[in-house]
N, C-alpha and C positions, 0 to 999 in steps of 0.2 A: 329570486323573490321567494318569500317563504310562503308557504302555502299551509294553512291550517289542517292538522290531521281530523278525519270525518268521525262523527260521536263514537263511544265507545257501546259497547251492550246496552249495560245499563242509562245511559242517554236515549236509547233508540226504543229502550222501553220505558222510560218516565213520558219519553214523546207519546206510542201509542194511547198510553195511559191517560194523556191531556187530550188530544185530541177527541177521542172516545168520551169521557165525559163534558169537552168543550159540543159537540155532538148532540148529547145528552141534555145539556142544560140551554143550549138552542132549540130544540124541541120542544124543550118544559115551559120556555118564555113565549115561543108563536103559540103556545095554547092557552098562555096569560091572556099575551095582550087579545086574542080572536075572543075568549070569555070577556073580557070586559070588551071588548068593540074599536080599541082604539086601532087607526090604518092610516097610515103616514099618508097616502094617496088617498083618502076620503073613495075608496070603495075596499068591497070584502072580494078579496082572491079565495080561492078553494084552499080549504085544508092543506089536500095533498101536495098542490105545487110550494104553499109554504114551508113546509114540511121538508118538501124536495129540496128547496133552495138552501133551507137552515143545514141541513144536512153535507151538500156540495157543498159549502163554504168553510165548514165547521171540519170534518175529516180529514181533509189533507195537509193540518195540523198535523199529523201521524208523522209524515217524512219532511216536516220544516226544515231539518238538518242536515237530513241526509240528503236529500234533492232542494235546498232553498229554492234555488231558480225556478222551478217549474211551478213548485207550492206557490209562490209567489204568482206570476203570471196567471196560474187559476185560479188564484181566490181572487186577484181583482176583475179576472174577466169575468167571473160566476158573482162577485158582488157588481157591477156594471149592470151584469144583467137581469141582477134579479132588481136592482133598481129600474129598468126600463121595462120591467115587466110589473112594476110596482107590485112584488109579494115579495119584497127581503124584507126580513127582521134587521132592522137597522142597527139595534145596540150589540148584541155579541157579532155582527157582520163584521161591524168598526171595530171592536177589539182586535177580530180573527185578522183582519186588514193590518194590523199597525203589528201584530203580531209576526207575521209573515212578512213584512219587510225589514223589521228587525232582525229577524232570523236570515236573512240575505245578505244585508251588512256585517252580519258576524260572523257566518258560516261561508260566506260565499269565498271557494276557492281563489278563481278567477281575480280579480279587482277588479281589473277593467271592466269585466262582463256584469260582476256584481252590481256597479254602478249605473250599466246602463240597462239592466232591466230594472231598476229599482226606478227609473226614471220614467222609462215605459209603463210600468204597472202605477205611478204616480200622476202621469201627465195627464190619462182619461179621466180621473177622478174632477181635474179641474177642469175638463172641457162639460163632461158631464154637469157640474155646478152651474156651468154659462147656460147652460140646455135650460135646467129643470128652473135658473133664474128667467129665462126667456117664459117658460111656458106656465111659471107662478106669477106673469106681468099683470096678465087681467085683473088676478085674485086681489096682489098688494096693488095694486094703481089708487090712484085718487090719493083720499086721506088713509087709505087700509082697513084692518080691521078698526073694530070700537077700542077707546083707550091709545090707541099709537098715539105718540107725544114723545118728538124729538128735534134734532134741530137740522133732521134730513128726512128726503121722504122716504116712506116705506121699502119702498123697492130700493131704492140703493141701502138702506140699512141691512135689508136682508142678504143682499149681493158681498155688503165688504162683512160683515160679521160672520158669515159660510164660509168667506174666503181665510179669513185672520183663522177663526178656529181651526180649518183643514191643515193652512199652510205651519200652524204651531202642533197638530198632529203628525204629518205628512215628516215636518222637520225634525222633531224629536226623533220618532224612529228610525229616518237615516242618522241622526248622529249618533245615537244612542248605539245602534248597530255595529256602526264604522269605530265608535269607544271598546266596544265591548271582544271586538276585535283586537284592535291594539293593545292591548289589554292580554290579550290571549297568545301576540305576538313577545311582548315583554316576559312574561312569564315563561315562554319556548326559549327566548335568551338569557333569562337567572337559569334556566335548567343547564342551559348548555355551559355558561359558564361556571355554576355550583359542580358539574361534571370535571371543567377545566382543571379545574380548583382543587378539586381531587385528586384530579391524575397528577397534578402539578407537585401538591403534598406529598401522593405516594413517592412518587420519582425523588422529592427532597429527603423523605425517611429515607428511602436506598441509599440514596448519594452519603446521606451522612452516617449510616451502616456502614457503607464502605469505608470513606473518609476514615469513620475512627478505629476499624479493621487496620485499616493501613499505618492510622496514628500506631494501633499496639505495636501493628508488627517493628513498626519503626522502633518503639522506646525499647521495647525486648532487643532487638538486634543491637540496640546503641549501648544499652546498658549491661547486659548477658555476656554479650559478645567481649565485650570491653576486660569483662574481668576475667571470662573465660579465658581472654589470649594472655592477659596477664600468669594466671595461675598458670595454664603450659609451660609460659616460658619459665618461671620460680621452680616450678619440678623440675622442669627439664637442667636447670641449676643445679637445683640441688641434689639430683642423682651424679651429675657429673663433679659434683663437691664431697660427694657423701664420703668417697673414703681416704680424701687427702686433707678437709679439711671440714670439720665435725660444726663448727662455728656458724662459716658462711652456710653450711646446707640446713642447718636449724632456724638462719633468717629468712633465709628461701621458703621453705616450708611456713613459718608463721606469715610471709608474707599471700603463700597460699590460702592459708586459715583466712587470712583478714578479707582476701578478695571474694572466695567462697561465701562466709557471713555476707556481704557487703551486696553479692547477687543474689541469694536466698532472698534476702531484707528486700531488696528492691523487687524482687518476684512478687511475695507478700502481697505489698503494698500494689503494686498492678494489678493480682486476681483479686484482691479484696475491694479495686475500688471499680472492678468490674462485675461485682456482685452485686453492688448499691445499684438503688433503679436511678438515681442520680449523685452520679458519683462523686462525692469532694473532690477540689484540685490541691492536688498535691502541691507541697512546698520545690517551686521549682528552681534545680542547680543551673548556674548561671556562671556569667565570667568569673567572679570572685573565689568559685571552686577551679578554677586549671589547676590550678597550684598543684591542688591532692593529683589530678590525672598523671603531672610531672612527676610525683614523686611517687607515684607507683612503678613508671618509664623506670625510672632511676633504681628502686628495687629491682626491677627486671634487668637490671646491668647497662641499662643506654645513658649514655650523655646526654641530658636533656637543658636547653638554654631556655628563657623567656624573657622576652621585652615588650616593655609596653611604650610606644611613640604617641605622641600628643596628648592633651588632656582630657581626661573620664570625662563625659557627661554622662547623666540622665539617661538610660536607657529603660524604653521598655520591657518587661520581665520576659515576651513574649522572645525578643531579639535578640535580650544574654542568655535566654535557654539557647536558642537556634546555635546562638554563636559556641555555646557551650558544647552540644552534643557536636557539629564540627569538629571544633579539636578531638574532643571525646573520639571520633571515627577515625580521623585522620592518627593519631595516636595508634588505634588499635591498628588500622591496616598495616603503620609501619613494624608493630609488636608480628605481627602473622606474617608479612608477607617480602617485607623488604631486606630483611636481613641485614640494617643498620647497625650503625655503633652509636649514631650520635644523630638527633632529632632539637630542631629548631623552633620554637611557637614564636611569634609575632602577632599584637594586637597594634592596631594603627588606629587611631580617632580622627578622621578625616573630618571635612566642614560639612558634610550630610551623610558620610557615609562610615560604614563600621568594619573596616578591612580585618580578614583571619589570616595570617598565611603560617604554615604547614611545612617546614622540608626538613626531607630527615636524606641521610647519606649513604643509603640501601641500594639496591639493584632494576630501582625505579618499575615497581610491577606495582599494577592498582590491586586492588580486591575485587574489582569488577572481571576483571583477565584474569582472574584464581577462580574467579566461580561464586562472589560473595555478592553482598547488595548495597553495601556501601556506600559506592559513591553515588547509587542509587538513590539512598536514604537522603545523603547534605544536597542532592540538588531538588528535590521535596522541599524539604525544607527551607532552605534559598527560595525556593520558589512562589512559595506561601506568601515571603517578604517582596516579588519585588526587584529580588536580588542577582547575580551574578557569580556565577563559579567555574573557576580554571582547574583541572586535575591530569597532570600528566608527567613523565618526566623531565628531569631538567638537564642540562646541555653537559654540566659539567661531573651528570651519574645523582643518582640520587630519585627520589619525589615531591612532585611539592602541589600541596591542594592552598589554592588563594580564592576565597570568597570575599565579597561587598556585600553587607546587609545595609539598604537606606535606613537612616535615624532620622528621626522627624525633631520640632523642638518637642520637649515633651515637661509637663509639671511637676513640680519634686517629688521625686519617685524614689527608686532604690537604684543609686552609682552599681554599675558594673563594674568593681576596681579589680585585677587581678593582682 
């Protein structure tokens, strides 16, 4: 159960501050009404107990908040008594009263406890009523004063009109109490959740800090990587060409130049759109480009095959990238790592699904067993989708990466044709 936190400074001294002048202006009223003469009980009490009384009732106003319960319980037993002693100042009494049990229902720690001294400090007030209507019987009996004219007698007029006004005082200030409360409880729960909310936020800014850390590191490794293992193997060409055959070691080399350009460009375009505070997307390569990755393979001296099984549809751009940078890795690992002659791509358009498969006729090592992040990267990415991926060797020598990305139907968009 939540429990209201107790005022702070400044509450504790706005309170002294009321109290002290609610004090003050009780004192100033028992010297009104005693100059002009008016005395709710038709005799004059002395000054000083008046004085006394307005004072007891009026100051412990000071800790309404900080002690409700007890503020409570004395201002009605010191208003009780100063009625039975007929020298209370009635009108800031009734304030001080309705005051102090509002401050119970709001501040009161407790509930349960709040509620039943509020009942306690309410209940005398109406037995007191039944008292002071018993012993004003003489007064109102008969016809009552001159001028009564109603369509009950005096005495029960004064009986249930005591009673409607207390119980529409008496009730207001517990609800008003008990609102003001709730109120104060609602507000402890926007705080807590406007906190949630935050921390929720910060955790999602990290998440997606990291998320697009990982996106670079990924694009870098796919793309870098890709031409980097290309241009090795081309030198490594065309040193091994250079002095028998002048021809093939000058395509090797250009084919260096082109891959070179090709990873600068793509650098570029990653730091620059990681400068923007919101970065354009980039025009994203998708199945339509294997082609080029084949025929890089193929400069670097491999047999490179490609098929496409079933018919294109509809993909979305997010799916023929994914599917793209796959081959794109699966390629390079076989370029670095496998020591192929001859590498196979297969695209398959299944009824939901968008099969890669990958095998080349190398010595069956991943780039993960060399030390690389690879296959690291395509099950990321698989992952993202949903998807499914097998990378291992195969039985009869060789590697081979087979991924499934699910294809959804999707709205005329851009064919992934390869």
């Amino acid at each position: 159960m939540w429990e209201r936190p107790g005022p702070t400074p400044r509450q504790r001294r706005t309170d002294l501050w009321i109290g002290l002048a609610t004090a003050a202006a009780a004192v100033l009223n028992v010297a009104m009404v005693r100059s002009v003469g008016l005395f709710v009980f038709h005799f004059r009490p002395s000054a000083a107990e008046q004085y006394a009384w307005a004072l007891a009732i009026a100051l412990p106003l000071i800790w309404r908040r900080t002690h409700p319960e007890i503020v409570t319980l004395v201002v009605a037993a010191v208003f009780i008594g100063g009625q039975v002693r007929g020298s209370q100042e009635t009108q800031f009494a009734s304030g001080v009263l309705f005051a102090a049990i509002y401050a119970l229902g709001a501040w009161g720690r407790d509930r349960v406890r709040a509620r039943r001294v509020r009942i306690v400090a309410i209940a005398p007030m109406f037995v007191w009523i039944f008292v002071s209507w018993l012993l004003s019987f003489d007064t109102l009996g008969g016809d009552g004063p001159a001028g009564a004219r109603g369509p009950v007698t005096p005495i029960l007029g004064a009986l249930v009109n005591t009673l409607l006004v207390n119980v529409l005082i008496f009730g207001f200030a517990y609800l008003a109490g008990e609102t003001a409360w709730l109120s104060a409880r609602r507000q402890h729960q926007l705080e807590v959740q406007a906190e949630e909310l935050r921390a929720a936020q910060a955790q999602a800014e990290e998440r997606a800090v990291f998320g697009e850390r990982v996106r670079i590191a990924r694009e870098l490794h796919d793309v870098v990587a890709h031409h980097v293992s290309v241009m090795g193997i081309q030198a490594s060409a065309a040193r091994k060409a250079m002095d028998r055959d002048v021809g093939t070691a000058r395509a090797a080399l250009s084919a260096v130049e082109e891959s070179a350009r090709t990873a600068v460009t793509e650098l570029r375009r990653m730091l620059g759109a990681l400068r923007l505070e919101t970065p354009a997307p980039a025009a994203a390569a998708g199945l339509d480009r294997v082609e080029e990755l084949l025929d890089r393979v193929r400069e670097a001296g491999l047999t490179a095959h490609h098929t496409v099984y079933g018919d294109p549809v509809p993909l979305p751009d997010s799916v023929s990238q994914a599917a793209y940078r796959i081959v794109q890795e699966a390629l390079t690992n076989t370029l670095k790592h496998a020591h192929a002659s001859t590498v196979d791509v297969r695209v398959r358009y299944l009824a939901r699904e968008l099969e890669i498969d990958v095998a080349d006729d190398g010595r069956g090592v991943a780039s993960s067993a060399a030390g690389g992040m690879g296959l690291i990267g395509m099950r990321e990415r698989v992952a993202v989708h949903d998807g499914t991926i097998e990378a291992g060797p195969r039985a009869d020598g060789g590697f081979r990466v087979r991924a499934r990305l699910p294809v959804e139907a999707v709205p005329a968009q851009r064919v992934a044709q390869p």
